[in-house]
C-alpha positions as CSV (number, residue, x, y, z in Angstrom):
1,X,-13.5,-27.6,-31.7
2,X,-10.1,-29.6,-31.8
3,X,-10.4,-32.8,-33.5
4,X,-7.0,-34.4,-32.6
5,X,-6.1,-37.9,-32.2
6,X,-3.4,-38.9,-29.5
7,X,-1.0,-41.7,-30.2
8,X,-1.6,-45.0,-27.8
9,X,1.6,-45.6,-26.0
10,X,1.1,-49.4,-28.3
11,X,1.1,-47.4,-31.5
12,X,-2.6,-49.2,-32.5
13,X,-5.0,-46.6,-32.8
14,X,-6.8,-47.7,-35.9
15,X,-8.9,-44.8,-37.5
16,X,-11.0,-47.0,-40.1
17,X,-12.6,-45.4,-43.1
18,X,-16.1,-44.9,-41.1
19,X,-14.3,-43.3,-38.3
20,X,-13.0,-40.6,-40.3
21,X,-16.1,-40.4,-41.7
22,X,-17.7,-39.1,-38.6
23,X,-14.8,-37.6,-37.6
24,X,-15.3,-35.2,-40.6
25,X,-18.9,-35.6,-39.9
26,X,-18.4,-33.9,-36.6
27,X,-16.4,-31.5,-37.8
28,X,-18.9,-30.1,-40.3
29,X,-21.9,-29.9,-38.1
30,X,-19.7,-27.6,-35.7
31,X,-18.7,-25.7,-38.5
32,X,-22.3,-25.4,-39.2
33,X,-23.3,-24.8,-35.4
34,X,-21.2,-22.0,-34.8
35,X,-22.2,-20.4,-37.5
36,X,-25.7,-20.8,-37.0
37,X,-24.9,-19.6,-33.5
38,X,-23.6,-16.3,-34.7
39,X,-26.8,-15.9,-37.3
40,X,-28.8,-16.2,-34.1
41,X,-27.3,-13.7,-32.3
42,X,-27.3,-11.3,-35.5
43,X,-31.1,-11.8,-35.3
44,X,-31.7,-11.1,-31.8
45,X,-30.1,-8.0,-31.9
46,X,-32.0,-7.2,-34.7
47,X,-35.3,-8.1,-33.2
48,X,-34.0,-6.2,-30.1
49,X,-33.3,-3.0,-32.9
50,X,-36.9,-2.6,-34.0
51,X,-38.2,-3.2,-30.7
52,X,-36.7,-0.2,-29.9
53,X,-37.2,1.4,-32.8
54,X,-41.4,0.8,-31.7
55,X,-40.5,2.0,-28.5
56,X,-39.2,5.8,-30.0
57,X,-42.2,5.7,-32.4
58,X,-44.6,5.9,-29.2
59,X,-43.2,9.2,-28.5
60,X,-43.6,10.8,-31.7
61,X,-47.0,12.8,-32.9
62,X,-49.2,10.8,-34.9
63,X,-48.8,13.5,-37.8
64,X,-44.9,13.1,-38.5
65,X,-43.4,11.3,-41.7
66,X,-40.9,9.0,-40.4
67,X,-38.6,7.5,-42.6
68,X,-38.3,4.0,-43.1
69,X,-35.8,1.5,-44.7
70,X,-36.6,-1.0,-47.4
71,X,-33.9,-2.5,-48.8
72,X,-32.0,0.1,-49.4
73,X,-34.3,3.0,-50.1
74,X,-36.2,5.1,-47.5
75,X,-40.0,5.8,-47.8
76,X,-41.8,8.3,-46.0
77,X,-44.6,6.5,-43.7
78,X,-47.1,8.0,-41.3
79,X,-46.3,6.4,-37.6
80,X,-49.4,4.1,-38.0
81,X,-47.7,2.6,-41.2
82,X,-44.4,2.5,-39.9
83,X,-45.4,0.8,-36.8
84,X,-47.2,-2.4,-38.9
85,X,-44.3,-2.0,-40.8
86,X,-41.7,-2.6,-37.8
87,X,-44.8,-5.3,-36.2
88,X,-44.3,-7.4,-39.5
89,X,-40.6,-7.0,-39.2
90,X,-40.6,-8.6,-35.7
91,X,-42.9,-11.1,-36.7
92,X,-40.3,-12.4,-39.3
93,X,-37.4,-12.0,-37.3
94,X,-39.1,-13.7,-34.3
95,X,-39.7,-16.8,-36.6
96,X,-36.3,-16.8,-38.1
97,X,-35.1,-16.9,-34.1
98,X,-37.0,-20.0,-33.8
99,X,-35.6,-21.2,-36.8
100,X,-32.2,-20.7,-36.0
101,X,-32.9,-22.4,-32.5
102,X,-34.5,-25.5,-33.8
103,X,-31.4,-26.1,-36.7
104,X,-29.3,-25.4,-33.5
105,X,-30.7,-27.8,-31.5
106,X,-30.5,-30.3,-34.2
107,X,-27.1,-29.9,-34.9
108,X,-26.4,-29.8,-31.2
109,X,-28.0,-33.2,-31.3
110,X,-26.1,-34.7,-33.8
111,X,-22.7,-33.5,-32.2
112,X,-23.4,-35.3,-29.3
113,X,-24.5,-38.0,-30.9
114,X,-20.9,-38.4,-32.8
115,X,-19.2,-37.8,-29.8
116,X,-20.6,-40.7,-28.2
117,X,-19.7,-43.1,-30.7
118,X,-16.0,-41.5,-31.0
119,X,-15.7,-41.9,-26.9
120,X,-16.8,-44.6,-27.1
121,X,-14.1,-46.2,-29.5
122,X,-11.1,-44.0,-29.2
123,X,-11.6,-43.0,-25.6
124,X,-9.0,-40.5,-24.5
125,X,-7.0,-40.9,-28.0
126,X,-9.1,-38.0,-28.9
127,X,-10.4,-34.6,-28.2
128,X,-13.5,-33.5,-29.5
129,X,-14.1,-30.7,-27.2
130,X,-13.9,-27.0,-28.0
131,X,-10.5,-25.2,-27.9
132,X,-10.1,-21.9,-25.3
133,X,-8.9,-19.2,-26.8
């Protein structure tokens, strides 16, 4: 997000201390929403990993050792283990999705919220939208 302040054609564009207090303000929280978007789409691709990972255990005999990560060790586990295994693993990950969403939608909250008040002050003397790259 560009945070950029035009010149008026007067020269009096007065940034007080409050307004670059929010300014900064705004500039955090989209720091902190983009990067919060990014953990959220780490997660859902990892939720969408062990859902297929459930999926290939279906098609495997019951009798097979399947090896499963834990931190950074494998274990052995029969497919009835591994499977709660991977359930609890998509529990977790499905609650950190929701999570992520709500601290999203918080954030996304509070942008707009700043963006009002800067409109509504400095107008078109700044640009709080999000840059194309």
């Amino acid at each position: 997000m560009a945070t950029t302040m035009k010149s008026d054609p007067d020269g009096d564009t007065r940034v007080t201390y409050e307004d670059q207090q929010k300014i900064n303000r705004f500039a955090c929280f989209n720091a902190k929403l983009l990067e919060v978007k990014e953990e959220l789409a780490a997660k859902k691709k990892e939720l969408q990993n062990l859902m297929d990972a459930a999926d290939e255990l279906l098609m495997l005999d019951e009798n097979e050792k399947i090896p499963y990560q834990i931190g950074e060790v494998f274990v052995s586990l029969s497919v009835d283990e591994a499977n709660e295994q991977l359930e609890m693993a998509k529990e977790k990950t499905q609650e950190d999705i929701k999570t992520q969403e709500l601290t999203m939608e918080s954030h996304k909250k509070i942008l707009q919220d700043l963006k009002v008040e800067l409109y509504a002050k400095f107008g078109t003397n700044i640009n709080l939208e999000a840059e194309e790259d």
